[in-house]
Every structure is written in structure tokens, then in C-alpha cells.
C-alpha positions in Angstrom: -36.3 -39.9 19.7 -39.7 -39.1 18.2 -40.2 -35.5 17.1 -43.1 -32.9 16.6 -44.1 -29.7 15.8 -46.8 -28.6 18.5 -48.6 -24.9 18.6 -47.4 -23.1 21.6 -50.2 -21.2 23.7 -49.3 -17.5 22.1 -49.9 -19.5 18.6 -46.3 -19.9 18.1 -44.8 -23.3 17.5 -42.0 -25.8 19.0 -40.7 -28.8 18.8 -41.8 -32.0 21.2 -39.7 -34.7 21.8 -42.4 -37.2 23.2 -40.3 -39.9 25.0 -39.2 -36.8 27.3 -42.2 -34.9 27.6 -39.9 -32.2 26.9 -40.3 -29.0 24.6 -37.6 -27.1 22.9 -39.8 -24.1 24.4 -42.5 -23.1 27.1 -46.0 -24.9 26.3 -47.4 -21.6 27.2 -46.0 -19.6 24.8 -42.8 -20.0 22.8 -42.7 -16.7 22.1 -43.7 -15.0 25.3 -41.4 -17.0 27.0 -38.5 -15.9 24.9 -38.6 -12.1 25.1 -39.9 -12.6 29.1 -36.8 -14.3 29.9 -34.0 -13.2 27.3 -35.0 -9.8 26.2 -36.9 -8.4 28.9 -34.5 -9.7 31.5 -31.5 -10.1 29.4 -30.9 -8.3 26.6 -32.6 -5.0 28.0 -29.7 -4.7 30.8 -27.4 -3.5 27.6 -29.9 -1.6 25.7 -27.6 1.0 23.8 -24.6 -0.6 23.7 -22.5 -3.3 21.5 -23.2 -6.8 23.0 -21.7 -10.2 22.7 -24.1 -12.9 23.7 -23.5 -16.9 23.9 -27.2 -18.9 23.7 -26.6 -22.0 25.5 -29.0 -24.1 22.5 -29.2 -22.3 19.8 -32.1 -25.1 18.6 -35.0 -23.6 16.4 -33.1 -19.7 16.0 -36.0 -18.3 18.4 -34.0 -16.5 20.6 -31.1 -15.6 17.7 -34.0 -14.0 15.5 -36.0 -12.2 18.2 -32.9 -10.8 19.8 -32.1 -9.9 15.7 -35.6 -8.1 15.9 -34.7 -5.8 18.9 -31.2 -5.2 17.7 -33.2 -3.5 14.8 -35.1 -1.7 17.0 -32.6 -0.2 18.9 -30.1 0.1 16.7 -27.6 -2.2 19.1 -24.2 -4.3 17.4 -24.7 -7.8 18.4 -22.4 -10.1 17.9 -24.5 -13.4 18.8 -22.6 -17.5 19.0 -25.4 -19.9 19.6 -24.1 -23.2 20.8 -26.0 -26.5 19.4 -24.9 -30.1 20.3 -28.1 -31.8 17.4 -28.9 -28.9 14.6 -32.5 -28.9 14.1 -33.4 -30.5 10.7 -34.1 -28.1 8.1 -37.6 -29.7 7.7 -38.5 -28.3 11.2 -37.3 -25.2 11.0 -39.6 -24.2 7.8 -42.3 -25.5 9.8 -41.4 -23.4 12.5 -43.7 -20.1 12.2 -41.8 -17.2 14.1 -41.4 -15.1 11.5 -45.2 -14.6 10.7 -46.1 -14.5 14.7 -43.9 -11.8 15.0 -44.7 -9.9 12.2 -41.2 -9.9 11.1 -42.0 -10.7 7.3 -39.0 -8.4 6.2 -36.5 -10.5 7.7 -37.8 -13.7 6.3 -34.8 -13.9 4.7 -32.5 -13.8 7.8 -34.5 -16.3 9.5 -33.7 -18.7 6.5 -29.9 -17.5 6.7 -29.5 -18.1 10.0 -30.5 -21.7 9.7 -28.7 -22.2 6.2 -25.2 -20.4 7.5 -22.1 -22.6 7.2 -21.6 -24.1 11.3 -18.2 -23.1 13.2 -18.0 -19.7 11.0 -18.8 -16.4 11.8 -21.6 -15.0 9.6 -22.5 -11.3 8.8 -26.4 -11.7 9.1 -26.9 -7.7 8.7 -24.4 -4.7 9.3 -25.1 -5.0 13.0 -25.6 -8.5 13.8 -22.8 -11.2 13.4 -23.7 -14.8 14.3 -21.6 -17.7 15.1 -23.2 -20.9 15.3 -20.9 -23.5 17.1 -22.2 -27.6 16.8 -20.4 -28.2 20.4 -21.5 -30.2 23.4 -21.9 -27.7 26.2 -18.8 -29.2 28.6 -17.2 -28.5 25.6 -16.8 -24.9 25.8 -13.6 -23.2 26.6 -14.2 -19.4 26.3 -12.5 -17.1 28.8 -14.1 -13.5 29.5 -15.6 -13.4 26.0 -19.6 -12.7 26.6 -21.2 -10.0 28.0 -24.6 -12.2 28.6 -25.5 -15.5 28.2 -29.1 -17.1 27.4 -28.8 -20.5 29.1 -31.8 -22.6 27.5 -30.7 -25.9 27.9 -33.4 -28.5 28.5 -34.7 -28.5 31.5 -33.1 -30.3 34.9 -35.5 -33.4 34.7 -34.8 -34.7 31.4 -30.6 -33.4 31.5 -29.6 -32.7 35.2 -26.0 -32.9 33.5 -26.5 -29.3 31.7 -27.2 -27.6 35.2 -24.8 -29.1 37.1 -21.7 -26.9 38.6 -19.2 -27.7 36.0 -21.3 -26.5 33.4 -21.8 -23.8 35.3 -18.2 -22.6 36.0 -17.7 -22.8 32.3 -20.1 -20.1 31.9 -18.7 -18.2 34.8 -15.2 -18.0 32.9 -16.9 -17.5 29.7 -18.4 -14.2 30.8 -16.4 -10.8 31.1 -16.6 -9.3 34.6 -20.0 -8.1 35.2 -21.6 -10.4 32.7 -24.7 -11.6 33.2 -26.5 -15.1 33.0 -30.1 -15.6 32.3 -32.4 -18.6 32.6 -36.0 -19.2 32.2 -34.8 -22.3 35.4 -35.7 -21.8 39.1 -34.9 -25.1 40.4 -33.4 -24.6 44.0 -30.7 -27.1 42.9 -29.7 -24.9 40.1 -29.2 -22.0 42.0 -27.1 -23.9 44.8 -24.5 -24.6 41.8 -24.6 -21.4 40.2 -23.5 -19.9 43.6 -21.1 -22.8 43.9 -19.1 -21.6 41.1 -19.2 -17.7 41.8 -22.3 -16.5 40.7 -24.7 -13.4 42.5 -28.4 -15.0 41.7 -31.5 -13.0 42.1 -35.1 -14.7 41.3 -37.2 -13.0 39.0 -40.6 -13.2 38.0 -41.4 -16.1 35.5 -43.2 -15.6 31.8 -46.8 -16.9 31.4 -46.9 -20.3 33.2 -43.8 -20.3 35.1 -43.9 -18.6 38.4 -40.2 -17.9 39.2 -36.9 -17.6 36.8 -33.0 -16.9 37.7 -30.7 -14.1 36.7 -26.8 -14.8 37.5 -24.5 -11.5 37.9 -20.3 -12.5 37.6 -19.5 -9.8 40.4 -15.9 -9.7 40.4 
């Protein structure tokens, strides 16, 4: 499937996969969209305390380095296991241009070690953040009551309606400890009918720049 590195609407990139139509992140802003939908309304709910989160994609590290950012920040122990089916090529990620967009030149060197970290091993990125990055097909996973929140950022329903579907779901429902919490930039009614299928409290929140609506998924037990 062709590939290519398009500027996002906030200036930062992503990757387009042109027989889908389909980016790795929002056209409007890769960025935006990313702290919108997995800090703001993810990450944030824990602010303060240790956190173990599972990314549902780990693709171009976006979410694993921003969420490195604010761990920095707020002084919070992460211990972060991004799941990834197809690594991105290496060749992408330096074209990739997160770390200057977010003014994170510092940590130029974790983005780079996230990317170059052995797969299937748990890597010390800092003395606060652990990352894990597993190369497992989603209906794969097997975890029981292990995360505390989960960034689901699968592509999107028309191009994979198998990622969304209630199987995958229930998979994340066991996979999170009681009162974890699911977040998704989605809002597809469809999605919501099979997160509740499987056990799932889902509230709608406001969408980031471009998207109107997005889901948050409580395991109320």
C-alpha cells in the first residue's frame, strides 16, 4: 500500500496510506488531536498518580512521546506498552517532525529510542517511563486487569470495521483493571453499541479540531 508523509493542519506530520484515504492521524492536526483525545481526556483522569497505559497502535510514537512529555511535567511513573501489528519504517519516523513541533528538542533522544528499542522487551526510556512495544495483531491480546487506561487509535471503522467490532472490544474490557478507562478519538454509533455490548459505561465527549464528537469508555465494575 502506497505510503506518504503529509503536513497535518497544526504543521505536524503523518503518514497517508493513499489506497485508503486513511491517515495514521487527524488531517487537522496530528498533534492537536493527540493531546485533545489522549491527554486531555485520558491521561489527565490520573494526573498524580503511577499509570499503566496500553496504545491500541503504537504507529509513528506520537502518543508514546507526548504522553512521555506530560509525564515530565507532572512528575507521573508511566509504565506505557504500545501495541503495533506493521512497525513504521525507520525512514518515516525521521521524517516525522514531532519533536521540533513540540518543542521537545531535549528529548530528541528518546524519541529516537523509542523507535530504535528492541520489540517484545520492556525498555527503561527515563527513571519514570518504561515502554513496552509489543508487534501483535490486536485479537491477539490476552491481558487480564493489567491497564489502568487504554488509547484505542486503531484506524478508523471504514477502512478496518474488524478493530471496532465487540470482540476486540471485550479484549480491552478484560485488559483493564476495574475502573479503567478507554479512550477514543471514534464516535461512530456502531462503536458505541459494541463497547456497551461487552460491559462498557460510554459518555461522548467533545471532539478535537475537526471532529465534532469522541467516546470515553469507564469498566464500572
Amino acid at each position: 500500500m502506497k505510503r506518504e508523509i503529509i503536513k497535518t493542519l497544526d504543521g505536524s506530520t503523518t503518514i497517508h496510506l493513499k489506497e485508503w484515504d486513511e491517515c495514521y492521524h487527524s488531517k487537522h492536526g496530528a498533534i492537536q488531536e493527540a493531546k485533545h483525545v489522549f491527554i486531555k481526556n485520558g491521561l489527565s483522569l490520573f494526573e498524580h498518580n503511577p499509570v499503566t497505559i496500553m496504545e491500541i497502535g503504537f504507529g509513528t510514537g506520537l502518543n508514546a512521546f507526548i504522553t512521555f512529555l506530560e509525564g515530565i511535567q507532572k512528575q507521573q511513573k508511566i509504565n506505557y506498552v504500545g501495541v503495533e501489528a506493521y512497525p513504521v519504517d525507520a525512514s518515516e519516523v525521521l521524517e516525522m517532525n514531532y519533536v521540533s513541533e513540540l518543542q521537545a528538542d531535549a528529548f530528541i533522544d528518546v524519541f529516537a529510542k523509542m523507535h530504535e528499542s528492541e520489540w517484545n522487551k520492556e525498555i527503561s526510556i527515563s527513571s519514570d517511563f518504561s515502554l513496552t512495544k509489543r508487534k501483535q495483531f490486536f485479537d491477539e491480546i490476552n491481558d487480564f486487569e493489567i491497564f489502568d487506561l487504554i488509547y484505542f487509535d486503531a484506524f478508523g471503522y471504514r477502512v478496518q470495521p474488524e478493530l471496532w467490532s465487540t470482540e476486540i472490544f471485550q479484549k480491552m474490557y478484560d485488559s483493564l483493571k476495574p475502573d479503567g478507562v478507554l479512550v477514543t478519538y471514534a464516535a461512530r454509533g456502531v462503536v458505541k453499541r459494541s463497547m456497551i455490548a461487552v460491559g462498557f459505561t460510554v459518555e461522548k465527549l467533545a471532539g478535537p479540531p475537526g471532529k465534532r464528537e469522541m467516546f470515553r469508555a469507564f469498566k464500572k465494575v
